[in-house]
Chimera marker file (.cmm) of the C-alpha trace (Angstrom):
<marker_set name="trace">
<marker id="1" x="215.955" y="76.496" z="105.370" r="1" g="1" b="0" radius="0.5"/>
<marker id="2" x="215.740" y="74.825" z="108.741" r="1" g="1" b="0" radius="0.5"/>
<marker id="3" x="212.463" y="76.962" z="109.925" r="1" g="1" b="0" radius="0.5"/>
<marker id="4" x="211.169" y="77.877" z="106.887" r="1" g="1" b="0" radius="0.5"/>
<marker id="5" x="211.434" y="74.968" z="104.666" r="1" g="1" b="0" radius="0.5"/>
<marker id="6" x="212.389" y="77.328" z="101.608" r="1" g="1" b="0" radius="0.5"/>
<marker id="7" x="214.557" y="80.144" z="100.201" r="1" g="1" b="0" radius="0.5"/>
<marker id="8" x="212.546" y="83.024" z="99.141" r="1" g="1" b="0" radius="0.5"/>
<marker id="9" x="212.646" y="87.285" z="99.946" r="1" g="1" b="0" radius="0.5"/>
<marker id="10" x="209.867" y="86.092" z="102.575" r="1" g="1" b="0" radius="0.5"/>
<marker id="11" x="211.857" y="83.680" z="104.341" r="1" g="1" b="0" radius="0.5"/>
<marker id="12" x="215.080" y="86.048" z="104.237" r="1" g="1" b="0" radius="0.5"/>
<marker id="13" x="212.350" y="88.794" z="106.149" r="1" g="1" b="0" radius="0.5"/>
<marker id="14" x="211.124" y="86.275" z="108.554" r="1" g="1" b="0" radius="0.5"/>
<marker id="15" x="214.716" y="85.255" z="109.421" r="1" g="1" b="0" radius="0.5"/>
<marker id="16" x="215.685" y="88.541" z="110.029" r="1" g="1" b="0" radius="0.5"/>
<marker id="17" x="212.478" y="89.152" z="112.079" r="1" g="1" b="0" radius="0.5"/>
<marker id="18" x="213.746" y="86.086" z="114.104" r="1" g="1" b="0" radius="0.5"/>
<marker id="19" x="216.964" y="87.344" z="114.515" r="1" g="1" b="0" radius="0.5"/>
<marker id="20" x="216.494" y="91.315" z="115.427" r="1" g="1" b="0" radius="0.5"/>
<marker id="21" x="213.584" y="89.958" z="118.065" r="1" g="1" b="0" radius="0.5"/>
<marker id="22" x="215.312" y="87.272" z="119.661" r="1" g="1" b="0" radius="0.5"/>
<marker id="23" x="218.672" y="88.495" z="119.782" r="1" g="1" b="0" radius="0.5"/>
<marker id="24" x="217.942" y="91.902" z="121.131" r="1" g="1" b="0" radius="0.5"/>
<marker id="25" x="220.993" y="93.237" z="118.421" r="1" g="1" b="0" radius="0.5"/>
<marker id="26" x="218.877" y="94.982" z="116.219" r="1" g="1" b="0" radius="0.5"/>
<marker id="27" x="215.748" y="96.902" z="115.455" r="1" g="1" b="0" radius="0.5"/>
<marker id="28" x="214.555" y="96.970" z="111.545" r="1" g="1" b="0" radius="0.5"/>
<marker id="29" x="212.235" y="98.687" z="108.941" r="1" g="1" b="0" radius="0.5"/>
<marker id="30" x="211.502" y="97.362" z="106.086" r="1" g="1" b="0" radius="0.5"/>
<marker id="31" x="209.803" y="99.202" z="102.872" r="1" g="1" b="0" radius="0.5"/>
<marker id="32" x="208.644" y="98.134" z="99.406" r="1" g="1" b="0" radius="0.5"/>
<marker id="33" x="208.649" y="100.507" z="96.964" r="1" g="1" b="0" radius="0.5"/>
<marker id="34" x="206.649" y="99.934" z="93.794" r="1" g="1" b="0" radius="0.5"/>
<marker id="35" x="206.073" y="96.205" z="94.621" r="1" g="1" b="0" radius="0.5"/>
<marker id="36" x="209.819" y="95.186" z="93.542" r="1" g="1" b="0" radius="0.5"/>
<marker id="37" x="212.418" y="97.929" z="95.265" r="1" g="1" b="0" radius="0.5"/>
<marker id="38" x="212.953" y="96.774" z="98.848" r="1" g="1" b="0" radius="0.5"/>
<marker id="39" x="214.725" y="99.102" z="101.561" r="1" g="1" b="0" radius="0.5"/>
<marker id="40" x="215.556" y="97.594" z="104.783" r="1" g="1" b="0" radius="0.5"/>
<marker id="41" x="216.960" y="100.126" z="107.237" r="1" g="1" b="0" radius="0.5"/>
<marker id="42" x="218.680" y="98.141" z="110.340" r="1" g="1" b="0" radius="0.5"/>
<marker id="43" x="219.144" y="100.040" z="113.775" r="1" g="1" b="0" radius="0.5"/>
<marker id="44" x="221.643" y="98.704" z="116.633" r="1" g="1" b="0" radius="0.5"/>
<marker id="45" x="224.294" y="100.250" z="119.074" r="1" g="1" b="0" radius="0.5"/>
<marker id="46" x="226.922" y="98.161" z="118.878" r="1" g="1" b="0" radius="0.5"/>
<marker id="47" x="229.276" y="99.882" z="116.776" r="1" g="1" b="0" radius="0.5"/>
<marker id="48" x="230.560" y="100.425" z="113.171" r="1" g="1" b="0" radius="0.5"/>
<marker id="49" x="232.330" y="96.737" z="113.475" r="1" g="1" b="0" radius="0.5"/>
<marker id="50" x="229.343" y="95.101" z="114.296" r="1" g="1" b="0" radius="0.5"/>
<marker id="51" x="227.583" y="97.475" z="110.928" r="1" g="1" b="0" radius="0.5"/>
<marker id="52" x="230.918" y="96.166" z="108.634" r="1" g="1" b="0" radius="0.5"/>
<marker id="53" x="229.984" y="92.678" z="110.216" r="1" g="1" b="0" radius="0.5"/>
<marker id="54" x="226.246" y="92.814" z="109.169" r="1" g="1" b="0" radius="0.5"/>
<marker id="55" x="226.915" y="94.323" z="106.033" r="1" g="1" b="0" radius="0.5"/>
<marker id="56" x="229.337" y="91.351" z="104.837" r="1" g="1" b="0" radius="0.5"/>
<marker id="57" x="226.738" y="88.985" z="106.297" r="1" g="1" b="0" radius="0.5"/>
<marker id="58" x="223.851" y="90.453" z="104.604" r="1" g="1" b="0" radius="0.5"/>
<marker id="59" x="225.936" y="91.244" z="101.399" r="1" g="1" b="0" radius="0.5"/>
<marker id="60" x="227.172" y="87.662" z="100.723" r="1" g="1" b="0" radius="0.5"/>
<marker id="61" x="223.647" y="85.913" z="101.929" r="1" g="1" b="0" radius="0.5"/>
<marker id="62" x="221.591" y="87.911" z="99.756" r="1" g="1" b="0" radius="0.5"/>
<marker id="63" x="224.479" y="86.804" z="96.637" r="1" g="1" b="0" radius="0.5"/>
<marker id="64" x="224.618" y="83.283" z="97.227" r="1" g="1" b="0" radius="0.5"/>
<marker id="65" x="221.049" y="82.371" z="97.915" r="1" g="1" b="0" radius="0.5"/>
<marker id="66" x="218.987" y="84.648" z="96.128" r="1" g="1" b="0" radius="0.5"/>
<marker id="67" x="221.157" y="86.040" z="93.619" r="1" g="1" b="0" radius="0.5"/>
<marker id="68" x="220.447" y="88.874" z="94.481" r="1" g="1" b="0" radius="0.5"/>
<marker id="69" x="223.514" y="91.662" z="94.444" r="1" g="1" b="0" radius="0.5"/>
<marker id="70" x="222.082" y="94.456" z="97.148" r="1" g="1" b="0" radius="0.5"/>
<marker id="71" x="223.651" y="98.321" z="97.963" r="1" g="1" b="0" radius="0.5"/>
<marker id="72" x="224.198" y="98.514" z="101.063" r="1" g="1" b="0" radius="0.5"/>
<marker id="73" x="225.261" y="101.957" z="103.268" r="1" g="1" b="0" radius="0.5"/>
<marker id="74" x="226.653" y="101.461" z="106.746" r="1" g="1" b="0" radius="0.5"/>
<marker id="75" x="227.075" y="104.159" z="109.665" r="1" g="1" b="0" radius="0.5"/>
<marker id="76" x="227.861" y="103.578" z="113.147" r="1" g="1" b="0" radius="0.5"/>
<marker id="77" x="224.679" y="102.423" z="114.367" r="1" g="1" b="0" radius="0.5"/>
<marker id="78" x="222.545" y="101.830" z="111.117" r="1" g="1" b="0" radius="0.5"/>
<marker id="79" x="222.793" y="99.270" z="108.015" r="1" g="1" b="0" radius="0.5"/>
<marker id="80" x="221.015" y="100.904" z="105.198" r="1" g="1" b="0" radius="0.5"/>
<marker id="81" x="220.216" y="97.810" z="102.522" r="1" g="1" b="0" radius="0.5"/>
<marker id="82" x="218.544" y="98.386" z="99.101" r="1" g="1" b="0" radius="0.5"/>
<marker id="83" x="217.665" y="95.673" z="96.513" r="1" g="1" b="0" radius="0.5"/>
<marker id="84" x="215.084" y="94.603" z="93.858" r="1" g="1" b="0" radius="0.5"/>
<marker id="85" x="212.883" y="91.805" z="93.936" r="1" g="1" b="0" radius="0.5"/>
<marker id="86" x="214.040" y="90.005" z="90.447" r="1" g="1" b="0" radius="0.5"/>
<link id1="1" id2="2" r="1" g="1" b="0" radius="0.2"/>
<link id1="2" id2="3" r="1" g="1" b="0" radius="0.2"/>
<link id1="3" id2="4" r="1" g="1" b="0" radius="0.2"/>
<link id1="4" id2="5" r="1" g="1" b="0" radius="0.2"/>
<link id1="5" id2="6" r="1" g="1" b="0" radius="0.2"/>
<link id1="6" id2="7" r="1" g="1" b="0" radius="0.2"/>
<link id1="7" id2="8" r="1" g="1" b="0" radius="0.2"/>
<link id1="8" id2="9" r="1" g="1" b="0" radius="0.2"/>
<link id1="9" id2="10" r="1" g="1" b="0" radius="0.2"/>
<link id1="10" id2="11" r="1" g="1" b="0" radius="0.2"/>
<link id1="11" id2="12" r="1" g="1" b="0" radius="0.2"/>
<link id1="12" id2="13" r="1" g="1" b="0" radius="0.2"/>
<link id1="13" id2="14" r="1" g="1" b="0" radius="0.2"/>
<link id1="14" id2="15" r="1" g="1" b="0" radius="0.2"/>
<link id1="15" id2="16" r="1" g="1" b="0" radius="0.2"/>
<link id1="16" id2="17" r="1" g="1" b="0" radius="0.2"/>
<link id1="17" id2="18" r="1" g="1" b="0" radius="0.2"/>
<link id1="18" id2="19" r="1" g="1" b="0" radius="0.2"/>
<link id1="19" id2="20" r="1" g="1" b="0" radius="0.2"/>
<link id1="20" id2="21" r="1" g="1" b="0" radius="0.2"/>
<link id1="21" id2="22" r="1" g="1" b="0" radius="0.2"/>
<link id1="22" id2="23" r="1" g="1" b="0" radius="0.2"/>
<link id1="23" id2="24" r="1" g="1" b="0" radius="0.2"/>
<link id1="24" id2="25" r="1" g="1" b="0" radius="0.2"/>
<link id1="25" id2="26" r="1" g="1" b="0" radius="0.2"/>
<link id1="26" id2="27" r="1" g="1" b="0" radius="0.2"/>
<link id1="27" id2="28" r="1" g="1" b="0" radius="0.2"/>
<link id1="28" id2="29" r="1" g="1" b="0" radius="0.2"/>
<link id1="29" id2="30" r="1" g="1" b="0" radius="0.2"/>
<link id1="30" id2="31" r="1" g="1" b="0" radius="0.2"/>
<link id1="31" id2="32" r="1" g="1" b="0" radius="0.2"/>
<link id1="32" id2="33" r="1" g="1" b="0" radius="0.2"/>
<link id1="33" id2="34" r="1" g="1" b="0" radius="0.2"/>
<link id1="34" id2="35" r="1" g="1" b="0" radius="0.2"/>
<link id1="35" id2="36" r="1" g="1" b="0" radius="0.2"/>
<link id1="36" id2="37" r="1" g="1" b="0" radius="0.2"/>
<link id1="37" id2="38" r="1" g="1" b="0" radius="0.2"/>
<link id1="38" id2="39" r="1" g="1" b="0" radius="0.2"/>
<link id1="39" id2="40" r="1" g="1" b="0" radius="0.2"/>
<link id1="40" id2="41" r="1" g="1" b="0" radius="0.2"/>
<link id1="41" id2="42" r="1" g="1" b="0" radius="0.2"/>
<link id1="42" id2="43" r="1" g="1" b="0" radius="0.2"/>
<link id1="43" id2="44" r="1" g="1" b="0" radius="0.2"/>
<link id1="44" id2="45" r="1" g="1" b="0" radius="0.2"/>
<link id1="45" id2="46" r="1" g="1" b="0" radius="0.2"/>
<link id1="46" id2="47" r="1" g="1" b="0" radius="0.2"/>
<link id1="47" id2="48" r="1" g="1" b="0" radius="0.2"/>
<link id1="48" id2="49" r="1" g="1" b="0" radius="0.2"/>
<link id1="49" id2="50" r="1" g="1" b="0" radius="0.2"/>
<link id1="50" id2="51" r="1" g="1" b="0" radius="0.2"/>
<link id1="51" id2="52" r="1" g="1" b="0" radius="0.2"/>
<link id1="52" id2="53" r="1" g="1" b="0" radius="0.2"/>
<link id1="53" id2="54" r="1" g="1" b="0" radius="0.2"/>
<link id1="54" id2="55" r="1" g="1" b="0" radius="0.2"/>
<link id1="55" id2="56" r="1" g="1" b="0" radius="0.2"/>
<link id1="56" id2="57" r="1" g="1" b="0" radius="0.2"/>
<link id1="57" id2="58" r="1" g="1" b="0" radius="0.2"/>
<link id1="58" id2="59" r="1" g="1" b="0" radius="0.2"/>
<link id1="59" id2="60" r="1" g="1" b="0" radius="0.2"/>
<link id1="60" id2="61" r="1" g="1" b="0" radius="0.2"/>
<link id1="61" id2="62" r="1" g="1" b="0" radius="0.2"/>
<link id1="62" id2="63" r="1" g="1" b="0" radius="0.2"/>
<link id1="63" id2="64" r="1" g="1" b="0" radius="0.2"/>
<link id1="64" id2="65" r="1" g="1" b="0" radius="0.2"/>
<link id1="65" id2="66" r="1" g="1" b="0" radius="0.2"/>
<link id1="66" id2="67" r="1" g="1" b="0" radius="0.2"/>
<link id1="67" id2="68" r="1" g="1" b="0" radius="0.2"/>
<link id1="68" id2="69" r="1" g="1" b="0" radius="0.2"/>
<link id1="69" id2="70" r="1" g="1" b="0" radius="0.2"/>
<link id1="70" id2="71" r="1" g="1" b="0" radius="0.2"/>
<link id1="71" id2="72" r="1" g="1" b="0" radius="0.2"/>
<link id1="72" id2="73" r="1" g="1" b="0" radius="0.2"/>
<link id1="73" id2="74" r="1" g="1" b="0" radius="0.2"/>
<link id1="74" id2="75" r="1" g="1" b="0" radius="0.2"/>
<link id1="75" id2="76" r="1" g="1" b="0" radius="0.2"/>
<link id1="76" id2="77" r="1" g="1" b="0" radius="0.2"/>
<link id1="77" id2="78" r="1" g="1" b="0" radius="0.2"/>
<link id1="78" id2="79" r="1" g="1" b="0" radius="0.2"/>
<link id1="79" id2="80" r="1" g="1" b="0" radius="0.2"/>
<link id1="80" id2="81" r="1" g="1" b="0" radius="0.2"/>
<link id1="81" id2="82" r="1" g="1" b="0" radius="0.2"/>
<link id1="82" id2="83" r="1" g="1" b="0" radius="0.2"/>
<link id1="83" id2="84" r="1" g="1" b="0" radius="0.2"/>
<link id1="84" id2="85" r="1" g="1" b="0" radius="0.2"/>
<link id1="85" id2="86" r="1" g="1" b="0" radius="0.2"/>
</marker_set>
């Protein structure tokens, strides 16, 4: 809300933009399949903590500001996260 003056899937994309670039943790992709199913596939090397850390983050940010309930599949150095755009 602070830098993008809403809560919307765009502003969750730019703040995650924000946060892999500046932060140096993480590299993402992002694709959109059949304008509503959205796959974000985050890489980093900091561990599966840091993945179960991400995952929660990502898991209850998605819940309580979008309502949106996302699958999301961890490894070691990757956080696989599916959702639809409701």
């Amino acid at each position: 809300m602070l830098w993008f003056k809403k809560i919307s899937i765009d502003s969750f994309f730019d703040g995650l933009t924000v946060f892999c670039r500046y932060s140096g943790m993480a590299k993402y992709d992002m694709d959109k399949i059949d304008g509503r199913e959205y796959v974000v596939t985050m890489y980093h090397d900091l561990g599966k903590k840091w993945s179960i850390f991400m995952q929660h983050i990502l898991d209850e940010g998605l819940k309580k500001t979008l309502n949106i309930i996302p699958k999301i599949d961890i490894t070691e150095s990757s956080i696989v996260l599916r959702f639809f755009n409701p």
